[in-house]
PATIBA-54906 format. One record per atom (N, C-alpha, C): residue number from 1; atom name; z, y negated, x; chain; residue in one letter. Coordinates in pm, whole numbers, padded with zeros to 5 digits. Layout:
N
<seq = NUM | atom = CA | Z = Z | Y = Y | X = X | mol = A | type = a>
...
END
This chain:
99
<seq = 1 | atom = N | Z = 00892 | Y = -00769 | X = -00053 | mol = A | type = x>
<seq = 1 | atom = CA | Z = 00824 | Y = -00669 | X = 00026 | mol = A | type = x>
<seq = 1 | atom = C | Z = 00718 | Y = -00733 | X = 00116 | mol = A | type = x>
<seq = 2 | atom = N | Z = 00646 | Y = -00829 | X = 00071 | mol = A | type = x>
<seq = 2 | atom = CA | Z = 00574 | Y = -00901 | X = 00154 | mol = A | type = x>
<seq = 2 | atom = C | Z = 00395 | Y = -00861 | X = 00122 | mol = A | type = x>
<seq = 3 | atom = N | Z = 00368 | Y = -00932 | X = 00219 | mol = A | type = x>
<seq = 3 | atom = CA | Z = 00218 | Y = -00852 | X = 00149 | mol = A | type = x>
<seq = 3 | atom = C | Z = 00164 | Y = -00724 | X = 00273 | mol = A | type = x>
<seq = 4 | atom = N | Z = 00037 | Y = -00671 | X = 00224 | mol = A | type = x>
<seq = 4 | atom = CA | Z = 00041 | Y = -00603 | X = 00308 | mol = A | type = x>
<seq = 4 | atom = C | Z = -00148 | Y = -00622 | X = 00388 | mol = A | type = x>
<seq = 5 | atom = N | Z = -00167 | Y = -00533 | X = 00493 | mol = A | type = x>
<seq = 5 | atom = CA | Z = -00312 | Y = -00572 | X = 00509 | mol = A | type = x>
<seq = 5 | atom = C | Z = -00399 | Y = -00441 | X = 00513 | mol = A | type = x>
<seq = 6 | atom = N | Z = -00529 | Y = -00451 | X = 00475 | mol = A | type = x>
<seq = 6 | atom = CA | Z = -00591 | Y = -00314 | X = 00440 | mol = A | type = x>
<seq = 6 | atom = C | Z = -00688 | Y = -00333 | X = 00572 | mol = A | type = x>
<seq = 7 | atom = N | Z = -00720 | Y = -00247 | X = 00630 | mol = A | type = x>
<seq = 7 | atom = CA | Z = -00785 | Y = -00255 | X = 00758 | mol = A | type = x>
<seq = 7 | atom = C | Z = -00916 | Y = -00156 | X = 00681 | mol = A | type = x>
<seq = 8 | atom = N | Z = -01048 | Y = -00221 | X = 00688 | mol = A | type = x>
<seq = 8 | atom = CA | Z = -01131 | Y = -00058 | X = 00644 | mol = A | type = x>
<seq = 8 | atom = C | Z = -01262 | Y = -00077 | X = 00748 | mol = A | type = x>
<seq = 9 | atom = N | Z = -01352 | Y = 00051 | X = 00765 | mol = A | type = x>
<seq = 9 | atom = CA | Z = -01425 | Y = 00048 | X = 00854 | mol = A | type = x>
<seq = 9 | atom = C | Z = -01545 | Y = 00209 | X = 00789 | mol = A | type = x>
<seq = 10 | atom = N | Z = -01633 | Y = 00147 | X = 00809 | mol = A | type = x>
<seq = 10 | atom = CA | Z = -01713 | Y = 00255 | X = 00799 | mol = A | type = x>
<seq = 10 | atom = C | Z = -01829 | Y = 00296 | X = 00870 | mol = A | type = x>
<seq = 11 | atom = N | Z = -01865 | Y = 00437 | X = 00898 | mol = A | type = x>
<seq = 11 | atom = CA | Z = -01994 | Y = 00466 | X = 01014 | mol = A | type = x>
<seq = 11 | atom = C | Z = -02104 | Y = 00478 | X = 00917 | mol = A | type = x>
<seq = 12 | atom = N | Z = -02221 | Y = 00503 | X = 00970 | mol = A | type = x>
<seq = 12 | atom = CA | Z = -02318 | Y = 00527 | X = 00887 | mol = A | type = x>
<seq = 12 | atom = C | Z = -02443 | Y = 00565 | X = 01016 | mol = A | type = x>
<seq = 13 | atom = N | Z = -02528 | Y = 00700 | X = 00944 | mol = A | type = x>
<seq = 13 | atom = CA | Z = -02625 | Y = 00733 | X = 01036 | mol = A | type = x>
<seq = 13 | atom = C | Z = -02741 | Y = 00763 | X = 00932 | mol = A | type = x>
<seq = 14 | atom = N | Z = -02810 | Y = 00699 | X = 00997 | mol = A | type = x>
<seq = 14 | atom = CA | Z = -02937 | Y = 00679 | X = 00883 | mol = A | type = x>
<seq = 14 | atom = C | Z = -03028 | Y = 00833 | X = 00873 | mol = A | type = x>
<seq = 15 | atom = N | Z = -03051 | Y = 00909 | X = 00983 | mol = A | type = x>
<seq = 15 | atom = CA | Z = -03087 | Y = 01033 | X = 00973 | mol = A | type = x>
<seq = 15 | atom = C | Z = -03098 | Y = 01128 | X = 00923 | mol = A | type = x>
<seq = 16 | atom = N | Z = -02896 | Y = 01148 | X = 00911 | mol = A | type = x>
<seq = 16 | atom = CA | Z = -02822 | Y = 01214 | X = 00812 | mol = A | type = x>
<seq = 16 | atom = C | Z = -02787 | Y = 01201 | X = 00691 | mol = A | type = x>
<seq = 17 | atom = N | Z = -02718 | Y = 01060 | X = 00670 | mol = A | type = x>
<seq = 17 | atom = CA | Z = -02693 | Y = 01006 | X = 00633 | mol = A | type = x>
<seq = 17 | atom = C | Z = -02551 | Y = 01022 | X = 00646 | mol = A | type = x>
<seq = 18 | atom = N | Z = -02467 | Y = 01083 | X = 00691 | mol = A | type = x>
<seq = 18 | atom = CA | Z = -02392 | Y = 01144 | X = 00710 | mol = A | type = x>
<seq = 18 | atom = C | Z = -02300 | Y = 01013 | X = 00702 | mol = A | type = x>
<seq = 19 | atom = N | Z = -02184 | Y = 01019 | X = 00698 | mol = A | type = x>
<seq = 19 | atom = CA | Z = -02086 | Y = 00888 | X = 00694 | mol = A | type = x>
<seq = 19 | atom = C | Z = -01935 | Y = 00889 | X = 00708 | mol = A | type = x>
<seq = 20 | atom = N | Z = -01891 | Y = 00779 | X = 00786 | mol = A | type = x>
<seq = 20 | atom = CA | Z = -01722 | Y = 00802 | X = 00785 | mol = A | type = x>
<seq = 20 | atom = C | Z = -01669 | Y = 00708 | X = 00661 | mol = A | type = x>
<seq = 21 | atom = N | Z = -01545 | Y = 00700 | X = 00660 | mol = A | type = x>
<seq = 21 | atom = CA | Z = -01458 | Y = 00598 | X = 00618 | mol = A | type = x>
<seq = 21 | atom = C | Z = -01331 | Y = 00570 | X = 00715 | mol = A | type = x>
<seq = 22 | atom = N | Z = -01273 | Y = 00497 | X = 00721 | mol = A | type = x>
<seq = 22 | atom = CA | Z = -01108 | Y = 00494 | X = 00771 | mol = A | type = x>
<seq = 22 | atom = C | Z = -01073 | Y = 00375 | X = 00698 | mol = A | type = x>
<seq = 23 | atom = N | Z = -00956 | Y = 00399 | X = 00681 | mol = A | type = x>
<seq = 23 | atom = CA | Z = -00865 | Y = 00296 | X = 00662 | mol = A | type = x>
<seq = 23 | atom = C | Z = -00742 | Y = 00252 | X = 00664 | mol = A | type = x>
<seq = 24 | atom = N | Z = -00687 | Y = 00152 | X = 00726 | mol = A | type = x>
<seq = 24 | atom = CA | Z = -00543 | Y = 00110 | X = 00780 | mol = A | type = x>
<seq = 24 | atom = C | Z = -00474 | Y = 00079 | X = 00745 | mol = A | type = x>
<seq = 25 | atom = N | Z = -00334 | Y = 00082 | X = 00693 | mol = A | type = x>
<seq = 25 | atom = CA | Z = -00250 | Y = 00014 | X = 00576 | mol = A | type = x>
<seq = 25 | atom = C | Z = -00138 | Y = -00024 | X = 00696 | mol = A | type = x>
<seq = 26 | atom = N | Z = -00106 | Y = -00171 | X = 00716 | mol = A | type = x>
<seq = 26 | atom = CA | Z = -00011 | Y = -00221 | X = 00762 | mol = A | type = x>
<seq = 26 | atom = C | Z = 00097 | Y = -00343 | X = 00701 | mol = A | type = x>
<seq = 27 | atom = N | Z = 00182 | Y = -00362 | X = 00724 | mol = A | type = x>
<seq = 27 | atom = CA | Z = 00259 | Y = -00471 | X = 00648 | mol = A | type = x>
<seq = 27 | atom = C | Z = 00277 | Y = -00576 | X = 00751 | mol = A | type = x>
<seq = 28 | atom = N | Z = 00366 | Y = -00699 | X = 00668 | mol = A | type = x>
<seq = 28 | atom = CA | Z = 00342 | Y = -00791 | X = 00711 | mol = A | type = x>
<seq = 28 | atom = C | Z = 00380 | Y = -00877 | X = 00882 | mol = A | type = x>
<seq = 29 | atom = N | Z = 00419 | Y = -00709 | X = 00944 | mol = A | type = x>
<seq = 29 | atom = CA | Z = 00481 | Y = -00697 | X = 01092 | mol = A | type = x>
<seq = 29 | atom = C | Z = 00405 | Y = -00626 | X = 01193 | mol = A | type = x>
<seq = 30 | atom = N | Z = 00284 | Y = -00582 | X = 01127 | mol = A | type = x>
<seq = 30 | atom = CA | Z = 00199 | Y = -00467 | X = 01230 | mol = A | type = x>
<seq = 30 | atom = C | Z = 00247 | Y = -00326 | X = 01178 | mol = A | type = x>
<seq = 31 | atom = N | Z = 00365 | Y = -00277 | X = 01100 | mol = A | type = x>
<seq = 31 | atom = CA | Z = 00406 | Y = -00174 | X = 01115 | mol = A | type = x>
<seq = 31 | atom = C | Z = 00269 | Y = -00090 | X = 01007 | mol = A | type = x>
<seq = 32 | atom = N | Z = 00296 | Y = 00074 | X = 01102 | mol = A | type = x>
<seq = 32 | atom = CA | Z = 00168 | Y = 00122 | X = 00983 | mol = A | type = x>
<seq = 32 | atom = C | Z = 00258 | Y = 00206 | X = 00847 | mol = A | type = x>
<seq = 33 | atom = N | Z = 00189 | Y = 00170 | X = 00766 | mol = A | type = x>
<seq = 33 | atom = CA | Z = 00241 | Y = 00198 | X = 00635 | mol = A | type = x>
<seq = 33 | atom = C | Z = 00115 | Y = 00322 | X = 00624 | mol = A | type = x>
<seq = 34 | atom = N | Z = 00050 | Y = 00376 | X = 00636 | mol = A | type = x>
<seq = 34 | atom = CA | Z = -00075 | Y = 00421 | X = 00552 | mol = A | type = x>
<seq = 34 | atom = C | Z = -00225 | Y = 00431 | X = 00601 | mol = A | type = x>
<seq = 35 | atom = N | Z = -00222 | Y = 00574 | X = 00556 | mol = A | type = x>
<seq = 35 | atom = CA | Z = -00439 | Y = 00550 | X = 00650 | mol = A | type = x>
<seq = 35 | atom = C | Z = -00501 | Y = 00638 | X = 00615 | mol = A | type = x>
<seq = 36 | atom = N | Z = -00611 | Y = 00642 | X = 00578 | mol = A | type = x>
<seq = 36 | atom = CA | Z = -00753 | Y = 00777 | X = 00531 | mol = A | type = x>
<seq = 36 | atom = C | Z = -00827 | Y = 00755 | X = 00623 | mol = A | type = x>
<seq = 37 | atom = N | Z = -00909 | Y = 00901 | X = 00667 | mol = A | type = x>
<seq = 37 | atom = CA | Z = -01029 | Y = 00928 | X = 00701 | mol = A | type = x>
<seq = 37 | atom = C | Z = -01094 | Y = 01002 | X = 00639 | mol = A | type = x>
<seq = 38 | atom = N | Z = -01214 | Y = 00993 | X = 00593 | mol = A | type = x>
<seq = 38 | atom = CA | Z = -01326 | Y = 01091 | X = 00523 | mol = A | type = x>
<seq = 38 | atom = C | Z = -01429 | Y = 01067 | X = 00517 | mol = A | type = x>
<seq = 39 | atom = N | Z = -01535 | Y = 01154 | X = 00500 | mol = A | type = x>
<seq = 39 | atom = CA | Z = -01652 | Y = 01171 | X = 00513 | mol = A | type = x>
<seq = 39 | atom = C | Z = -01706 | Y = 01215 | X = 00355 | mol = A | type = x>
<seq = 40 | atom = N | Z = -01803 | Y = 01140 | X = 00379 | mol = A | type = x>
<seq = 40 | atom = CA | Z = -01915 | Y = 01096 | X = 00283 | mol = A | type = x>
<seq = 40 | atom = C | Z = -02056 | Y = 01118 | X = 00266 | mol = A | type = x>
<seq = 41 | atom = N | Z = -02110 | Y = 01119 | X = 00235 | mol = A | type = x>
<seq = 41 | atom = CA | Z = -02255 | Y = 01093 | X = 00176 | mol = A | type = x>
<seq = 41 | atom = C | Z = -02307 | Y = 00970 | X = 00156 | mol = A | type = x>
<seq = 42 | atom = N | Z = -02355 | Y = 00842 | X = 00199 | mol = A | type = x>
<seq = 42 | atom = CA | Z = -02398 | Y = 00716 | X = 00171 | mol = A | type = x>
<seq = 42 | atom = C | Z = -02560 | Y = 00700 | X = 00238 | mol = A | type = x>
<seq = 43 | atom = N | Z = -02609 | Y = 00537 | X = 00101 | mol = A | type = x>
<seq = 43 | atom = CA | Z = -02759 | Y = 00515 | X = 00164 | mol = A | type = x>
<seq = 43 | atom = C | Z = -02804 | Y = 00435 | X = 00254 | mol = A | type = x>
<seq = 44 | atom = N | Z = -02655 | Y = 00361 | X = 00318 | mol = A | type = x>
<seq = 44 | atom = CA | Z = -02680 | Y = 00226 | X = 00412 | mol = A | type = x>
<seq = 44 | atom = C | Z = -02534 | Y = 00215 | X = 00417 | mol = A | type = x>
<seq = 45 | atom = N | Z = -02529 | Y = 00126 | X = 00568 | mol = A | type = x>
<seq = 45 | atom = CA | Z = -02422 | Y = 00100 | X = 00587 | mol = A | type = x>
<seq = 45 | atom = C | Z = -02327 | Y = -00014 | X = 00537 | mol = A | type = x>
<seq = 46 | atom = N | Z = -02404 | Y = -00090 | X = 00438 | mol = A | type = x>
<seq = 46 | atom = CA | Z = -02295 | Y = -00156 | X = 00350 | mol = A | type = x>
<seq = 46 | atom = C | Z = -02254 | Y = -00075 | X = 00258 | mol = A | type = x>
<seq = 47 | atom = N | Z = -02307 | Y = 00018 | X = 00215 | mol = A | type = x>
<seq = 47 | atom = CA | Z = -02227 | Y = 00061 | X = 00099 | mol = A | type = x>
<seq = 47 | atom = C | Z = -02129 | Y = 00187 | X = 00132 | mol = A | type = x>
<seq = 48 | atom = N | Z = -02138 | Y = 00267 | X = 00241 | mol = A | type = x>
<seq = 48 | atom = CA | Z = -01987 | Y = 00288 | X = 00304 | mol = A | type = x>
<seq = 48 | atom = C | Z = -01857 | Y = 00173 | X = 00315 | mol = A | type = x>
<seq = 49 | atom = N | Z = -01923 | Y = 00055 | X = 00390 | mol = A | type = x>
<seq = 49 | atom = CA | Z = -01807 | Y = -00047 | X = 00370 | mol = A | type = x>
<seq = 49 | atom = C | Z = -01761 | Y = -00101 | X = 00220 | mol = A | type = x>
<seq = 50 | atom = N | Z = -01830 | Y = -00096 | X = 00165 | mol = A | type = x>
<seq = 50 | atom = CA | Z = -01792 | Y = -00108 | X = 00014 | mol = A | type = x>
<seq = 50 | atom = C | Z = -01680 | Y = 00007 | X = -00016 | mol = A | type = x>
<seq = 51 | atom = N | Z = -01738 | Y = 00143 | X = 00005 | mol = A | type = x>
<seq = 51 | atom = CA | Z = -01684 | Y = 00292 | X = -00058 | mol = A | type = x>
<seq = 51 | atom = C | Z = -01538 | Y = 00208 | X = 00018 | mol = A | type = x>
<seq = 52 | atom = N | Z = -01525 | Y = 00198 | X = 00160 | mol = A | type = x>
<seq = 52 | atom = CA | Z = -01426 | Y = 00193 | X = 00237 | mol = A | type = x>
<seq = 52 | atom = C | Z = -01305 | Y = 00125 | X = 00166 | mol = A | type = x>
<seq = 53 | atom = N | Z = -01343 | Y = -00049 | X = 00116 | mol = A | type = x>
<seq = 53 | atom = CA | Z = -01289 | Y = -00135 | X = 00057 | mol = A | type = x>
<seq = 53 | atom = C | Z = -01212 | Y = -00085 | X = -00088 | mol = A | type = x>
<seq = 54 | atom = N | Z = -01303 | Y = 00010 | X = -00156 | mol = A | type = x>
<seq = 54 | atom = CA | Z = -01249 | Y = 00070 | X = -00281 | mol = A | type = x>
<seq = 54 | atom = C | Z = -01104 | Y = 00128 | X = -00248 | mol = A | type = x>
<seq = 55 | atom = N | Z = -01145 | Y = 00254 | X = -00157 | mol = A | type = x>
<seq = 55 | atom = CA | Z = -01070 | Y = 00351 | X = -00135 | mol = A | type = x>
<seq = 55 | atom = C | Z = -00918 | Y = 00279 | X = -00028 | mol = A | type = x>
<seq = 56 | atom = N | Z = -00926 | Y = 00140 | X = 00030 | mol = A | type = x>
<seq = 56 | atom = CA | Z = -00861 | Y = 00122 | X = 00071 | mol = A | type = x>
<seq = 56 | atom = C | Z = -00764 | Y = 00065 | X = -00020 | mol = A | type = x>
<seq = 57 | atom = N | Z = -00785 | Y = -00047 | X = -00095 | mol = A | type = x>
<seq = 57 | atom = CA | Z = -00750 | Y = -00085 | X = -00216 | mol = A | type = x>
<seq = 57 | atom = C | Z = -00702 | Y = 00033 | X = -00314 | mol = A | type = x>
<seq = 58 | atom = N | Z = -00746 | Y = 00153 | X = -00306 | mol = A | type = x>
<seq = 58 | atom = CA | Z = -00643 | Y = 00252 | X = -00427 | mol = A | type = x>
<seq = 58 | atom = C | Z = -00543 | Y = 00297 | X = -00321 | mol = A | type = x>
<seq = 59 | atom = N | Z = -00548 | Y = 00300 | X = -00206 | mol = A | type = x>
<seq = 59 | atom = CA | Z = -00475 | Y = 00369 | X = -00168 | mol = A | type = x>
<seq = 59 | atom = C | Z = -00339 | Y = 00267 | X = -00175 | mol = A | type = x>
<seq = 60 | atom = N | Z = -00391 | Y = 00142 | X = -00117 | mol = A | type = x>
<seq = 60 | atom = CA | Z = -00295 | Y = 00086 | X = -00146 | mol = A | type = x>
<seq = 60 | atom = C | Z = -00203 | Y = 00082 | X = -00254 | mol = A | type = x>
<seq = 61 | atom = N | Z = -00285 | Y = 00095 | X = -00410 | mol = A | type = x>
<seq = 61 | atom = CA | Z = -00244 | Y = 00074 | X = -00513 | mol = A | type = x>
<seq = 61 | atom = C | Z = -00101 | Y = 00165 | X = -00525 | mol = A | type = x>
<seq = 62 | atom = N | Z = -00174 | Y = 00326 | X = -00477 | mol = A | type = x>
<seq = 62 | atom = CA | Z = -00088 | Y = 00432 | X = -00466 | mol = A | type = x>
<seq = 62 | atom = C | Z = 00030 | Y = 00430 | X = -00398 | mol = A | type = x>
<seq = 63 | atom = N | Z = 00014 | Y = 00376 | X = -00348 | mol = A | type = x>
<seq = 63 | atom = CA | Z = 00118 | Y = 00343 | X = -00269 | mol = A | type = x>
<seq = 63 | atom = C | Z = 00247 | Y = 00210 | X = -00316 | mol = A | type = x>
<seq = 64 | atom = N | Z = 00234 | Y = 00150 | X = -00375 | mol = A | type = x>
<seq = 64 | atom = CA | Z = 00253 | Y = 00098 | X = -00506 | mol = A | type = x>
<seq = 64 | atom = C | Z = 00274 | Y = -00068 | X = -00413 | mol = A | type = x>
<seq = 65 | atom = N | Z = 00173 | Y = -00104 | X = -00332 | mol = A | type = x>
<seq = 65 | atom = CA | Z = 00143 | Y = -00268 | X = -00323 | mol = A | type = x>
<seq = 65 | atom = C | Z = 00054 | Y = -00301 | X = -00389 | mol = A | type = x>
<seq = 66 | atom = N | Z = 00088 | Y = -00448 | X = -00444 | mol = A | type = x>
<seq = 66 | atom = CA | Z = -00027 | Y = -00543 | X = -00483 | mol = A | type = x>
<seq = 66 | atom = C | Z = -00042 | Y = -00650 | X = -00419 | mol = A | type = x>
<seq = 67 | atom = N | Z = 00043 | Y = -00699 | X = -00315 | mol = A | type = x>
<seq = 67 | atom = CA | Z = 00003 | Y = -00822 | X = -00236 | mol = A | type = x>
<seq = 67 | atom = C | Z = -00072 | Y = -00810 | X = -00134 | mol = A | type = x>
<seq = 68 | atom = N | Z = -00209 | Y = -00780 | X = -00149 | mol = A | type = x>
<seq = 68 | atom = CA | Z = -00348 | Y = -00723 | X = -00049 | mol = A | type = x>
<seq = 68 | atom = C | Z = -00414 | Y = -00799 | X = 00016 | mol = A | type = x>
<seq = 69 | atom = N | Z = -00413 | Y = -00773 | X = 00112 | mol = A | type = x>
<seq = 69 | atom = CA | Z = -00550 | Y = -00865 | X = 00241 | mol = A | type = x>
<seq = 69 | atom = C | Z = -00652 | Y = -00737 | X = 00247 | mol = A | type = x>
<seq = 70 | atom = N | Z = -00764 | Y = -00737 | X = 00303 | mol = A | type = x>
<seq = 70 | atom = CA | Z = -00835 | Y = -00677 | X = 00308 | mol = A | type = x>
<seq = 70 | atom = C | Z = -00943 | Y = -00706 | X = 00446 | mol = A | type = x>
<seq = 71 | atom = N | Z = -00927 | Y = -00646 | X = 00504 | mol = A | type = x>
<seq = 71 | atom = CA | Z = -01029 | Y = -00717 | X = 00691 | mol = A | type = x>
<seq = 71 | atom = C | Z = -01137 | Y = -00589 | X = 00663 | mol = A | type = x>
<seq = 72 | atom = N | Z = -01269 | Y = -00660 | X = 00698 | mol = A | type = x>
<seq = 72 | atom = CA | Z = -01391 | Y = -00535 | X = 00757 | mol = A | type = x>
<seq = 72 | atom = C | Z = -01459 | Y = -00622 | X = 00814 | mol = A | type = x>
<seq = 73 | atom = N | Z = -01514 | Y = -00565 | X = 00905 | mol = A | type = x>
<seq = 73 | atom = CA | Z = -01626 | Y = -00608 | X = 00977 | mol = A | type = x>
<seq = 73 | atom = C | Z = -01754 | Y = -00679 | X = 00904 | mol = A | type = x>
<seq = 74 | atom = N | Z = -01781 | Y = -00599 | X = 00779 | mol = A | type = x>
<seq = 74 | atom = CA | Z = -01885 | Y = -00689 | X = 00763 | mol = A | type = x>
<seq = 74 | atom = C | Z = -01944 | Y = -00793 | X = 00680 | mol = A | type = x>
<seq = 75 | atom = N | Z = -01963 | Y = -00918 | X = 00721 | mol = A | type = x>
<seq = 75 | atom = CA | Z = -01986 | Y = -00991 | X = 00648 | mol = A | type = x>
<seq = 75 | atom = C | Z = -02003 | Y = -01014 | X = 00583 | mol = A | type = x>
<seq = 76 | atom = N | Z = -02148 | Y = -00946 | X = 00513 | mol = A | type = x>
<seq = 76 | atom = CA | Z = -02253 | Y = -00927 | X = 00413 | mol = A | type = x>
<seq = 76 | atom = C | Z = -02117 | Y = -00854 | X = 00287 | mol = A | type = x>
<seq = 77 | atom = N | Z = -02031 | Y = -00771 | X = 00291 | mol = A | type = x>
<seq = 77 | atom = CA | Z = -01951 | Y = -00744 | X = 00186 | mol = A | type = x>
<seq = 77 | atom = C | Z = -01855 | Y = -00829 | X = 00177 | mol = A | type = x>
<seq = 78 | atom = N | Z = -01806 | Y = -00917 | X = 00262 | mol = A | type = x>
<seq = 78 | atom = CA | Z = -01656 | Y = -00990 | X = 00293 | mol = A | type = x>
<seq = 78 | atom = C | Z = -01743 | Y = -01142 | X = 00152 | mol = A | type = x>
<seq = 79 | atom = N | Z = -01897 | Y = -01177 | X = 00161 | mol = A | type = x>
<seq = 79 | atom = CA | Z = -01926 | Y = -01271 | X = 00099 | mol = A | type = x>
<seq = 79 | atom = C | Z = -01946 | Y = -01223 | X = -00033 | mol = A | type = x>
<seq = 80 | atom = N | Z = -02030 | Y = -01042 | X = -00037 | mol = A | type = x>
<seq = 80 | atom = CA | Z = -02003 | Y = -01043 | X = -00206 | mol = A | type = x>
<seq = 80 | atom = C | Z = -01924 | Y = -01010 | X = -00251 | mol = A | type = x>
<seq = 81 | atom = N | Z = -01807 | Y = -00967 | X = -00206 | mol = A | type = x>
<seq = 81 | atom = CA | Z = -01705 | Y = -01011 | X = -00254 | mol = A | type = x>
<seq = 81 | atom = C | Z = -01663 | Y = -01114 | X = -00320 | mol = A | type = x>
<seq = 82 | atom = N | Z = -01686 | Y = -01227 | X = -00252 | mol = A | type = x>
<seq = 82 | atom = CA | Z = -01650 | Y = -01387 | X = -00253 | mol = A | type = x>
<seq = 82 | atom = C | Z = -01724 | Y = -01420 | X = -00317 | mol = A | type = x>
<seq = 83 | atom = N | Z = -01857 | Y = -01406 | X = -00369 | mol = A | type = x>
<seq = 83 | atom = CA | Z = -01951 | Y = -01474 | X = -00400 | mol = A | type = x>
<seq = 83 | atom = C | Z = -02023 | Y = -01453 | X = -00558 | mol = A | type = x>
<seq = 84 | atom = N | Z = -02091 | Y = -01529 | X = -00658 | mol = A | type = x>
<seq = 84 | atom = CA | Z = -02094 | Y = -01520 | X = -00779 | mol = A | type = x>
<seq = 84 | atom = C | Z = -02156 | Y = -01408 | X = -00768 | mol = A | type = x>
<seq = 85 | atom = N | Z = -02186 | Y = -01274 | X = -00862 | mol = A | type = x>
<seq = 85 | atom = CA | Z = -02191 | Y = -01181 | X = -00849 | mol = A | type = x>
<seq = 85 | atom = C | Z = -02368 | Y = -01185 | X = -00907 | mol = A | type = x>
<seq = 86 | atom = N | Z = -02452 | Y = -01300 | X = -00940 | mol = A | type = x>
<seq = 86 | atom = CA | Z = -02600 | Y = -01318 | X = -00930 | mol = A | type = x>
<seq = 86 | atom = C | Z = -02620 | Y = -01247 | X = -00772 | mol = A | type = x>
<seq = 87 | atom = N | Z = -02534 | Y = -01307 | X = -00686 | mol = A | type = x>
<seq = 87 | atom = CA | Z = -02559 | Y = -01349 | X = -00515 | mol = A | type = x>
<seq = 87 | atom = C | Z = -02560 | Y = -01253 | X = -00467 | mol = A | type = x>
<seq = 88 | atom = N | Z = -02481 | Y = -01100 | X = -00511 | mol = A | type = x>
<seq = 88 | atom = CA | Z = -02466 | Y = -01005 | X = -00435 | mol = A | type = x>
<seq = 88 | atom = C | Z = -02546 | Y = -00901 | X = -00445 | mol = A | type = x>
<seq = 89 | atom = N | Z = -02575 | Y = -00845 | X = -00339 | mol = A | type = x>
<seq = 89 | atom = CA | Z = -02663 | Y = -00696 | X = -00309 | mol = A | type = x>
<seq = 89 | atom = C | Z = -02673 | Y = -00610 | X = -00405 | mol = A | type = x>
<seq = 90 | atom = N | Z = -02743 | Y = -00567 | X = -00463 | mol = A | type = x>
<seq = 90 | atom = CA | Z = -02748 | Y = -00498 | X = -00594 | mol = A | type = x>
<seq = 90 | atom = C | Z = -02682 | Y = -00323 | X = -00537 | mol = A | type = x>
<seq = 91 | atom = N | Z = -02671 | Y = -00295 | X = -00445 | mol = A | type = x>
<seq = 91 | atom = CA | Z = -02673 | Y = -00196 | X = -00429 | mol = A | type = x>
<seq = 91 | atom = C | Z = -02527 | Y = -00172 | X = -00404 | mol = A | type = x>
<seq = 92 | atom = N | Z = -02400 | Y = -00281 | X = -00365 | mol = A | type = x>
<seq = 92 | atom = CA | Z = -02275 | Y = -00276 | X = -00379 | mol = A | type = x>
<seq = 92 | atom = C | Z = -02220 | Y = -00325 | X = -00494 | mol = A | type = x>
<seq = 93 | atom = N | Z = -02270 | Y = -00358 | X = -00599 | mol = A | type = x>
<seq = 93 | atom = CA | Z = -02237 | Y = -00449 | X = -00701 | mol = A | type = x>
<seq = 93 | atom = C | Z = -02129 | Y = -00340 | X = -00765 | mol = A | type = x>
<seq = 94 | atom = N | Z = -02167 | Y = -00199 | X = -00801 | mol = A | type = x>
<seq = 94 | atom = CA | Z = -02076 | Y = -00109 | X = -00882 | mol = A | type = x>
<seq = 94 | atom = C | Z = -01956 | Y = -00097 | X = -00834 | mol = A | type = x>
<seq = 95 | atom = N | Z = -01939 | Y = -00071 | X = -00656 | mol = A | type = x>
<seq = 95 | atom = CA | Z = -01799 | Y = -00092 | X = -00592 | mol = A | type = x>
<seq = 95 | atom = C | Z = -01722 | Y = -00221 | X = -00578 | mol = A | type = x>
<seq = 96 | atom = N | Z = -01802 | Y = -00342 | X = -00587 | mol = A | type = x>
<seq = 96 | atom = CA | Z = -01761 | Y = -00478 | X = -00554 | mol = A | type = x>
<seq = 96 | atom = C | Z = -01675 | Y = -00475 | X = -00731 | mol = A | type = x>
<seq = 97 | atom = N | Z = -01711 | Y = -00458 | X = -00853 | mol = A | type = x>
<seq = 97 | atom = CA | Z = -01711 | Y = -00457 | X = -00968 | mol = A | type = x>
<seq = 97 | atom = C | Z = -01526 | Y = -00383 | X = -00990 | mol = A | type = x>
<seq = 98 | atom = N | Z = -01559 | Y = -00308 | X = -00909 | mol = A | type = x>
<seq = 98 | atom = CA | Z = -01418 | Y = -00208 | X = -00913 | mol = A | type = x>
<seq = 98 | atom = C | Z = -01311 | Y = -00281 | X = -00873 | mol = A | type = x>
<seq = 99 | atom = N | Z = -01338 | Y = -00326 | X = -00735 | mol = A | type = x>
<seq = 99 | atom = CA | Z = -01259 | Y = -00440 | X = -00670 | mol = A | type = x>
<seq = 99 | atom = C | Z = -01191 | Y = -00564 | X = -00747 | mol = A | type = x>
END
């Protein structure tokens, strides 16, 4: 089947707090397999991209792949991800954990 790639992205307005999600499910040709949008409640904009990463990852699951890439914009989650979990933001640690 190949693997597939999770595209995720999230808004965030500090005012409201108000918040998006999306996310992209494509395989290993561009073709789209899969995608959410929803709205949220969050306290910063990493931890929408976190929510994003979760929810992209189940959807995937649901969908019944496990060979996952995962792309977001932002750095700061792409490293705690990657990174010993002393290193990471305390405030994504519960979604990074899920991951």
């Amino acid at each position: 089947m190949g693997f597939v790639k999770v595209n995720i992205d999230g808004s965030w307005q500090s005012n409201g707090r108000k918040v998006g999600v999306g996310v992209v499910i494509r395989n290993s040709v561009g073709e789209f397999l899969g995608g959410l949008a929803a709205s949220r409640v969050g306290h910063s904009a990493l931890e929408v991209e976190a929510e994003a990463a979760v929810m992209g990852l189940e959807l995937a699951a649901n969908l019944g792949y496990s060979d996952v890439y995962v792309e977001s914009d932002s750095k700061t989650l792409v490293d705690g991800i990657n990174e010993d979990i002393r290193n990471r933001a305390w405030t994504i640690r519960p979604s990074i954990e899920v991951i």
